[in-house]
Structure formats: structure tokens, C-alpha cells
NUDODO-701216 format. One record per atom (N, C-alpha, C): atom name; x, y, z. Coordinates in steps of 0.1 Angstrom, whole numbers, plus 5000, padded with zeros to 4 digits. Layout:
<rs>
R atom    x    y    z
R   CA    X    Y    Z
...
</rs>
This chain:
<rs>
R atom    x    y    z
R    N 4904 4991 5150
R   CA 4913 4985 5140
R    C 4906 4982 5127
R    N 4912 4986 5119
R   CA 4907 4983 5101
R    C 4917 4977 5097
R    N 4912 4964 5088
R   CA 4920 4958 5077
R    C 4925 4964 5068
R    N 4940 4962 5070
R   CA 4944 4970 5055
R    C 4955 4956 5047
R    N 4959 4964 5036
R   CA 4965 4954 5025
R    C 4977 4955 5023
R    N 4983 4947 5029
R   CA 5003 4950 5019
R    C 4999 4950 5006
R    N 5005 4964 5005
R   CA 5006 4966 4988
R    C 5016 4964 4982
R    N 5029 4965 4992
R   CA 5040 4963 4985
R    C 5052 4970 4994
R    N 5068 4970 4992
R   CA 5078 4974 4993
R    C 5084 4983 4982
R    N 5086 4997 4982
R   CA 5087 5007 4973
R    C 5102 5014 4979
R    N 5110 5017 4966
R   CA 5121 5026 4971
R    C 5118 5040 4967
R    N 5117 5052 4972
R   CA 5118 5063 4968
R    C 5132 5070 4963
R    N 5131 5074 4948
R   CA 5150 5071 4947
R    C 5149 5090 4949
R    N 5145 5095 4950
R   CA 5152 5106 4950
R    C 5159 5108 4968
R    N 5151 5101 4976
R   CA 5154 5106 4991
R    C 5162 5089 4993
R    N 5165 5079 4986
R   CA 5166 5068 4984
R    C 5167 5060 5000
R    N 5150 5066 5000
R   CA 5147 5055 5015
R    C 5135 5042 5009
R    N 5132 5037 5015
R   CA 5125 5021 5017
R    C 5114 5022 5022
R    N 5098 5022 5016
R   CA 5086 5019 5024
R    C 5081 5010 5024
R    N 5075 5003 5032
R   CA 5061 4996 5031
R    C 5051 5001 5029
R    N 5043 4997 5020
R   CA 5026 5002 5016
R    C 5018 4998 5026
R    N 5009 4998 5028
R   CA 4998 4996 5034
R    C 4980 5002 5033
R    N 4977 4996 5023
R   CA 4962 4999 5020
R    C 4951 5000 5029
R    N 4946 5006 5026
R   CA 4929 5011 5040
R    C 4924 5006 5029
R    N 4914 5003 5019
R   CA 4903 5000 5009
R    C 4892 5007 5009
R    N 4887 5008 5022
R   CA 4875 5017 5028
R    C 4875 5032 5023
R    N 4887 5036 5029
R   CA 4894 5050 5032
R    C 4895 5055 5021
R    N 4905 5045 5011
R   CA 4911 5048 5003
R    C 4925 5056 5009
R    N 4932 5049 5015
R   CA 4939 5058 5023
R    C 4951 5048 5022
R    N 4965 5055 5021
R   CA 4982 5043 5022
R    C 4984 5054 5026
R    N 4989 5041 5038
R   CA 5001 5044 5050
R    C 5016 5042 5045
R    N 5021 5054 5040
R   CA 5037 5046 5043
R    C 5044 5043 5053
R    N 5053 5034 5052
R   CA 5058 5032 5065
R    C 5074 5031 5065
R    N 5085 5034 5071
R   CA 5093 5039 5066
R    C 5102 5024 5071
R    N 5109 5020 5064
R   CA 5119 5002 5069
R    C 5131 5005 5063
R    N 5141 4996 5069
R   CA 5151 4993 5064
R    C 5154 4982 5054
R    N 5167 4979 5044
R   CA 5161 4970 5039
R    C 5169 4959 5043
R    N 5169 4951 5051
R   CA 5164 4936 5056
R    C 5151 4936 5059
R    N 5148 4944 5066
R   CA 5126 4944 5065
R    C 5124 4944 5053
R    N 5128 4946 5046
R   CA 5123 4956 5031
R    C 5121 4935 5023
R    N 5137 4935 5023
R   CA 5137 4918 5016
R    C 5128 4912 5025
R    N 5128 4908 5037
R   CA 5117 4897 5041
R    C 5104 4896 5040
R    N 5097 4912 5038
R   CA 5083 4914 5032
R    C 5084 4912 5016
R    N 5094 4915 5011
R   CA 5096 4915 4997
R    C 5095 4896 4988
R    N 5103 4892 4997
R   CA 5102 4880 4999
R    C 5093 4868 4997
R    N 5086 4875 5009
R   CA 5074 4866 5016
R    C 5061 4868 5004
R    N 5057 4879 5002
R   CA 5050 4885 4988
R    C 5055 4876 4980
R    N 5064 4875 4972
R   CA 5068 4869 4963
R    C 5071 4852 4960
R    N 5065 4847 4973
R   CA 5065 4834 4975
R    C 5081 4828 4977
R    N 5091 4835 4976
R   CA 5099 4830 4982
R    C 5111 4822 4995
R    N 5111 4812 4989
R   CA 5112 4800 5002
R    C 5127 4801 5002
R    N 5136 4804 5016
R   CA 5148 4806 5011
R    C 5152 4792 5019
R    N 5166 4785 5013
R   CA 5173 4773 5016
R    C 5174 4769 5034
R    N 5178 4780 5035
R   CA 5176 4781 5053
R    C 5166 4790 5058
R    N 5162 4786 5070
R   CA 5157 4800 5073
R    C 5158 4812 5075
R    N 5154 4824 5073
R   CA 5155 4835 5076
R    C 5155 4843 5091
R    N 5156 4853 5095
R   CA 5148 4853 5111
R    C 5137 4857 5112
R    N 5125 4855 5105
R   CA 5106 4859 5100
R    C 5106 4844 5101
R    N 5110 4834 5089
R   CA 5112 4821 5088
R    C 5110 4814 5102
R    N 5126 4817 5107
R   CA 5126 4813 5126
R    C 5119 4811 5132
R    N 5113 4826 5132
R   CA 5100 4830 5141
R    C 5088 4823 5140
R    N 5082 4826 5131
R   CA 5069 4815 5122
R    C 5074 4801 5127
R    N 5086 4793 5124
R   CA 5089 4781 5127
R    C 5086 4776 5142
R    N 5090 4787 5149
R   CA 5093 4783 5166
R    C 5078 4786 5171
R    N 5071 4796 5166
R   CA 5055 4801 5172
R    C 5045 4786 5168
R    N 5052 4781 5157
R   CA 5042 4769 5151
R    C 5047 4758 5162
R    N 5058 4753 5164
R   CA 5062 4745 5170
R    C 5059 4744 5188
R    N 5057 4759 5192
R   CA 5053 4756 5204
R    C 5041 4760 5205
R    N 5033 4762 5194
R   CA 5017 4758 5194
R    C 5008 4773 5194
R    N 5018 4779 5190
R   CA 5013 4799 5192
R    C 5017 4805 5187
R    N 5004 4797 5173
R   CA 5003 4811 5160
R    C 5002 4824 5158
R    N 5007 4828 5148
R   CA 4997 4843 5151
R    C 4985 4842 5143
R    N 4975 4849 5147
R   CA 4962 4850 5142
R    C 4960 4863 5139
R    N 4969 4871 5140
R   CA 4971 4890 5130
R    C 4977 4895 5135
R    N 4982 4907 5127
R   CA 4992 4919 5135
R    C 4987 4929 5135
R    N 4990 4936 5146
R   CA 4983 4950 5145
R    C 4996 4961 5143
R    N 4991 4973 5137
R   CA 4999 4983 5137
R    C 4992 4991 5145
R    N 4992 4995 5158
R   CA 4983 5002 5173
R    C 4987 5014 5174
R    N 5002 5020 5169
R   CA 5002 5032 5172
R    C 5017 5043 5162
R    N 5011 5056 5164
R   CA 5025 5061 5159
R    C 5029 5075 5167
R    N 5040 5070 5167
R   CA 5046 5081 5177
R    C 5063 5087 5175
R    N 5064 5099 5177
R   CA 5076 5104 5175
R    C 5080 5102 5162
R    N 5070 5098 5146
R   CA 5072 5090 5142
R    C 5077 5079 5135
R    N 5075 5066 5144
R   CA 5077 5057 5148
R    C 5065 5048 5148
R    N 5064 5039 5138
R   CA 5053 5029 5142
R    C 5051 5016 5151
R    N 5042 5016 5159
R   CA 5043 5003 5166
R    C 5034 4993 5163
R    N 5031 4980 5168
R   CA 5028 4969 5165
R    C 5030 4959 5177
R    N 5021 4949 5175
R   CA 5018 4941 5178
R    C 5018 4925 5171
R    N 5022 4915 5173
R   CA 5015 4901 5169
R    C 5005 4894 5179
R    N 4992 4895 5176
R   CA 4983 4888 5184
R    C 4978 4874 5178
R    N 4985 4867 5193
R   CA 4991 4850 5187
R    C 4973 4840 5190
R    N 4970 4832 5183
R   CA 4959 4826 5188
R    C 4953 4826 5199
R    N 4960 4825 5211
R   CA 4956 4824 5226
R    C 4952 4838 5223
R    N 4953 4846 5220
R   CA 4952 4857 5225
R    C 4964 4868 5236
R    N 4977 4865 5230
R   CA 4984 4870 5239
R    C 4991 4877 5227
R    N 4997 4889 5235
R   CA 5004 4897 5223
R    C 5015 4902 5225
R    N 5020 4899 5213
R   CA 5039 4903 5213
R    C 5044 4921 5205
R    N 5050 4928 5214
R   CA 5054 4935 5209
R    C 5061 4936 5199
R    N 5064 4944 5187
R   CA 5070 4944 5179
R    C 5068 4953 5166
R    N 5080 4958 5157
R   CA 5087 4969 5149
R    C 5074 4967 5140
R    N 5070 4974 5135
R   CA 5058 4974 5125
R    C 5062 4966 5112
R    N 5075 4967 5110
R   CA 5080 4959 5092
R    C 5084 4946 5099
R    N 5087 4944 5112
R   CA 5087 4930 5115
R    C 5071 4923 5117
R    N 5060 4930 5121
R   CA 5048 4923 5125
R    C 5045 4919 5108
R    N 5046 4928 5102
R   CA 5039 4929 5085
R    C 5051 4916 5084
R    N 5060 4915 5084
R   CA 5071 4900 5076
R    C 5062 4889 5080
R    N 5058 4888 5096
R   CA 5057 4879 5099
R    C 5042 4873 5095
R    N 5033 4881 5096
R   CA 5021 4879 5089
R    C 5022 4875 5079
R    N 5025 4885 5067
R   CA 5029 4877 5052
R    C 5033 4860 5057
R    N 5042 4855 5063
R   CA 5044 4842 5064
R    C 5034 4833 5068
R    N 5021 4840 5079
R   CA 5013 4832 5085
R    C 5000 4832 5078
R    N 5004 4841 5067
R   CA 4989 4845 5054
R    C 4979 4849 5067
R    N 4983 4855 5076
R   CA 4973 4863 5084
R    C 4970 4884 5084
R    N 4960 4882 5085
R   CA 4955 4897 5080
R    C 4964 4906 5090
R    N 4966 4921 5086
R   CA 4973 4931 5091
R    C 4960 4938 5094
R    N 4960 4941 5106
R   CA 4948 4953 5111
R    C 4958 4966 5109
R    N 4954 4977 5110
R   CA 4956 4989 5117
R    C 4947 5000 5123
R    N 4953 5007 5131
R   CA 4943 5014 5144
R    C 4938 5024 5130
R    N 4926 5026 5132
R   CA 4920 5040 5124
R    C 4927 5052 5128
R    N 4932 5054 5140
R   CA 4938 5067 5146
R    C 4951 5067 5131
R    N 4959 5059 5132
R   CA 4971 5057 5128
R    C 4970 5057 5112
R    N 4958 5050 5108
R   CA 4954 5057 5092
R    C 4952 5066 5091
R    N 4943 5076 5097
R   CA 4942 5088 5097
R    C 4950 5098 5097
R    N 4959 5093 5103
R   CA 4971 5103 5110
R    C 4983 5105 5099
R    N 4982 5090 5092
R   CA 4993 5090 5082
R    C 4990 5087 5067
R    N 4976 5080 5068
R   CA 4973 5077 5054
R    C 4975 5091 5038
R    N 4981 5085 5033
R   CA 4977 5097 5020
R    C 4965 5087 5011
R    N 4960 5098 5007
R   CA 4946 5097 5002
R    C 4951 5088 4983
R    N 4942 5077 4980
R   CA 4948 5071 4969
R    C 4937 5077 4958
R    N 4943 5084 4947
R   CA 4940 5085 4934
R    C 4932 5073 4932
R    N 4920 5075 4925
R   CA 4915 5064 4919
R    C 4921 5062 4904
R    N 4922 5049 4895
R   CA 4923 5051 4881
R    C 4907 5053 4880
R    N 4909 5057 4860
R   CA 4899 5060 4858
R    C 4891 5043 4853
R    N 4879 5043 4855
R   CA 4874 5029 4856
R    C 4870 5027 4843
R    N 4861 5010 4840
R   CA 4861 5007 4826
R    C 4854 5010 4821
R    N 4842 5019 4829
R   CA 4830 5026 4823
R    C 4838 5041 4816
R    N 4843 5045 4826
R   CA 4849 5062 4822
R    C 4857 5057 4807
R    N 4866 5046 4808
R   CA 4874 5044 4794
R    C 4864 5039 4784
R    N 4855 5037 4786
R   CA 4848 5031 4776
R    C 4836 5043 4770
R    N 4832 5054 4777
R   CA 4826 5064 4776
R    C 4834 5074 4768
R    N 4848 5075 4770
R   CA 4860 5085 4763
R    C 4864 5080 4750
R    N 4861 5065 4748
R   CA 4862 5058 4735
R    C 4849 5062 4725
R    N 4839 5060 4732
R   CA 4829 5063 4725
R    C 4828 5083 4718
R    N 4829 5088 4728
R   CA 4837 5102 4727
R    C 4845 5102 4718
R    N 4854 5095 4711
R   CA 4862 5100 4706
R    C 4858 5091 4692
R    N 4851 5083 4691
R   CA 4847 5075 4680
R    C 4838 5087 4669
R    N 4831 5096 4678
R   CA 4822 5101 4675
R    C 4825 5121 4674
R    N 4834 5120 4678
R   CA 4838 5134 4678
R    C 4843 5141 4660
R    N 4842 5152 4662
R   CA 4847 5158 4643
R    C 4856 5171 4654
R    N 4859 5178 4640
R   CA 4868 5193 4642
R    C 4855 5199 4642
R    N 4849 5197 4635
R   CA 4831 5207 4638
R    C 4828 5215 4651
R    N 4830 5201 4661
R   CA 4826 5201 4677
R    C 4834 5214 4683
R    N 4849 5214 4679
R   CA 4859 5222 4685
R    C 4857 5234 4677
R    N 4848 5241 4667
R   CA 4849 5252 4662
R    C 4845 5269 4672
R    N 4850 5274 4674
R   CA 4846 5283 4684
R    C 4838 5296 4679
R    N 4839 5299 4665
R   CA 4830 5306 4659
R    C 4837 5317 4658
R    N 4847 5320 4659
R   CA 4857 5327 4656
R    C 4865 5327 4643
R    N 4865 5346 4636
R   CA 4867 5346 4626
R    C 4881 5344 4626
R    N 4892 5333 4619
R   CA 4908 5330 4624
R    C 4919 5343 4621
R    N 4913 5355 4612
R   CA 4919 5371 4615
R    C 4915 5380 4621
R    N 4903 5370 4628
R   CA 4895 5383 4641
R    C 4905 5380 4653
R    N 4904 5398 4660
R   CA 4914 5397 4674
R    C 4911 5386 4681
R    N 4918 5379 4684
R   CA 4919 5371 4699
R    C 4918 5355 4692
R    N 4918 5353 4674
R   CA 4912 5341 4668
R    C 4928 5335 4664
R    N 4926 5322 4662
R   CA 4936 5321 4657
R    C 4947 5325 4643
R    N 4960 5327 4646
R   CA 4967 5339 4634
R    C 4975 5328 4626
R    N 4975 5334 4610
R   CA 4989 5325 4607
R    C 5005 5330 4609
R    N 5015 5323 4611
R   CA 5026 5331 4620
R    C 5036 5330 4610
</rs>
């Protein structure tokens, strides 16, 4: 199992389906994960610090696991199949409850407990994350450009020689 990071709840509009993110850090690797949206609002939610007037059914859940003394202490996402992601909540004692992968991720967000996932299952689904470019690279292209002339870009070409540039 590797720790990974809710990154967020994303709609894709052109196929206008609903993901959860899920970061590897290590890897550099996001899992999407494909939800509906009531999953979609209760992670969306819970991210956002949102406390609703009554409870929700993540709310419930968290409420009743606290009450009879069996937190969760992480969720796993263990496997994927047909695909289909599964999951787990592994409660303090150590006992574990099955359950929908966008329901383990709600419910964590609420218990501010970490999301593992199986390495098989990163592997299997992660897409590989672009890095941006960092503050050294921006700050090296600045200097580049502080310092650059048309001089640098001359190609030594006469501009009515074949292949140079023509006036049109």
C-alpha cells in the first residue's frame, strides 16, 4: 500500500462523467476513479470544509463509528477489477469494512485519515503527472530572455538566398 492524496473531484465535460483524483507523489502517478455525483458532493464537500445542517450519510457514518468507539484509522483502495474499484475502511481495532472506493475516500476526508492505495492498482491505473516547470527553470528562461538580442537568432543566411527568408 502507498499513500496517496485527494486531489480533488473533476467533471470531464466532453464524456460528462465525474472523477476522483487520487495522487501517488512518489510515482507521480493519478488514479482516476470514476463516481457518481452524490460521491462526487460528499468528497467535494468534506474538502471544502463543509458542515451540512443535518447529517449527510459519510456524516452518519463517521458519527455512529465515533459513537460506538470504531474509528477509522485509513482507507484502502486494495483492488481493481472488471473495472471497478474496491476498498476498504480499516477501523482502529483493526477490523475492516468493505466498501465502494468514493465512499471509503468521503469517509476518510471526514476522519482527516490518510487514503492508502495497493501499488498493483496505481500501477495499473495511474496516468503519469506532467511536472510544471519549477522556479529555477522560470527563473533561468527569465534570465534568457533578459539577455537575448535578434543577433542570437541570425542564421547567416543571405534573406534572397534560396531557402532564406523572401519578401512576399
Amino acid at each position: 500500500m502507498v499513500p496517496v492524496d485527494v486531489v480533488g473531484v473533476r467533471t470531464h465535460l466532453a464524456d460528462d462523467e465525474i472523477v476522483v483524483l487520487l495522487l501517488d507523489p512518489d510515482a507521480a502517478l493519478l488514479v482516476p476513479i470514476l463516481i457518481g455525483p452524490t460521491e462526487a458532493s460528499a468528497i467535494a464537500a468534506a474538502q471544502a470544509g463543509i458542515v451540512p445542517p443535518r447529517p449527510m450519510t459519510h456524516d452518519l457514518l463517521r458519527d455512529a463509528l465515533l459513537a460506538a468507539g470504531a474509528p477509522v484509522h485509513h482507507v484502502e483502495i486494495t483492488r481493481l477489477e472488471d473495472g471497478v474499484f474496491h476498498a476498504a475502511l480499516v477501523l482502529t481495532s483493526g477490523r475492516r469494512v468493505d466498501a465502494r472506493a468514493s465512499d471509503a475516500i468521503a469517509v476518510a476526508l471526514r476522519f482527516a485519515c490518510p487514503v492508502m492505495c495497493s501499488a498493483e492498482v496505481v500501477a495499473l491505473a495511474g496516468v503519469e503527472v506532467r511536472p510544471a516547470a519549477s522556479e529555477e527553470d522560470i527563473s533561468q528562461f527569465r534570465d534568457f530572455l533578459e539577455h537575448v538580442s535578434a543577433e542570437d537568432f541570425e542564421t547567416g543566411l543571405d534573406p534572397g538566398a534560396e531557402g532564406g527568408p523572401r519578401e512576399c
